[in-house]
N, C-alpha and C positions, 0 to 999 in steps of 0.2 A: 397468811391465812390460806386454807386452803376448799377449793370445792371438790362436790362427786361429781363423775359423769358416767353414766352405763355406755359399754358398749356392750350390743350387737351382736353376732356370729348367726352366719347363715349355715354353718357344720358345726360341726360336736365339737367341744372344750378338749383340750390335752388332757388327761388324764392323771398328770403331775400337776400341775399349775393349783397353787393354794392362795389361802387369804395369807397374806404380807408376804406375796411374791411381789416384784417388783414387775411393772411393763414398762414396755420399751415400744416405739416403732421407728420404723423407716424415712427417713428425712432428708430428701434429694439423695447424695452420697454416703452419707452415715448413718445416725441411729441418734433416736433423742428419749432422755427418759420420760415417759408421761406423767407414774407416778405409784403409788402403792396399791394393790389389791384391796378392798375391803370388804367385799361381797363376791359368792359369786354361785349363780343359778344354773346349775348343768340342763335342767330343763327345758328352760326358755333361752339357753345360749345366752347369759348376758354377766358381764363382768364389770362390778363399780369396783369404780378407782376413785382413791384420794391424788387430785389431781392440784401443783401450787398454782395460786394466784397467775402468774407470769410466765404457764405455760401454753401456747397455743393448741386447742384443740383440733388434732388431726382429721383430717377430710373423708368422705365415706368411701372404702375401699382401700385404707391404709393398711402396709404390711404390719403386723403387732407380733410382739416375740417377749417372752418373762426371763425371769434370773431370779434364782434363790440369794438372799439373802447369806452374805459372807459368815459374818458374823452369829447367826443362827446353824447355818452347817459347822462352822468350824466347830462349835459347840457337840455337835453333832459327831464329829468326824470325817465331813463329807469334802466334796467341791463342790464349787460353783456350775451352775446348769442353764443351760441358753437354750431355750426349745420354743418351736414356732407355736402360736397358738392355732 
């Protein structure tokens, strides 16, 4: 099962970044995936995520970065895109 969670941003959204982008942040050494986009408000800077059960909700001031979906670009003819939110 899974829940939402908003995050936040105290600067303006990427300007690529869509709904069923993937997020991603920062996790000691690596990178963890948060979860799917499924909203998301350039106004008020805030972006929900479908977030699983068994992922830990990151702490305030987490680095966050997205990725297109593979399989939606391939279709597309694209690649995959990794950009900071």
């Amino acid at each position: 099962m899974a829940r939402l969670i908003t995050l936040t941003f105290t600067y303006d959204l990427n300007d690529l970044v869509q709904v069923d982008d993937i997020i991603f942040f920062k996790s000691g050494t690596g990178a963890k995936r948060l979860g799917t986009i499924t909203v998301i408000d350039t106004t008020s800077k805030k972006i929900t995520v479908s977030v699983a059960d068994n992922v830990t909700t990151p702490a305030n001031g987490t680095y966050f970065f997205f990725a297109k979906d593979n399989k939606a670009l391939t279709a597309l003819g694209g690649a995959t895109l990794l950009s900071g939110l």
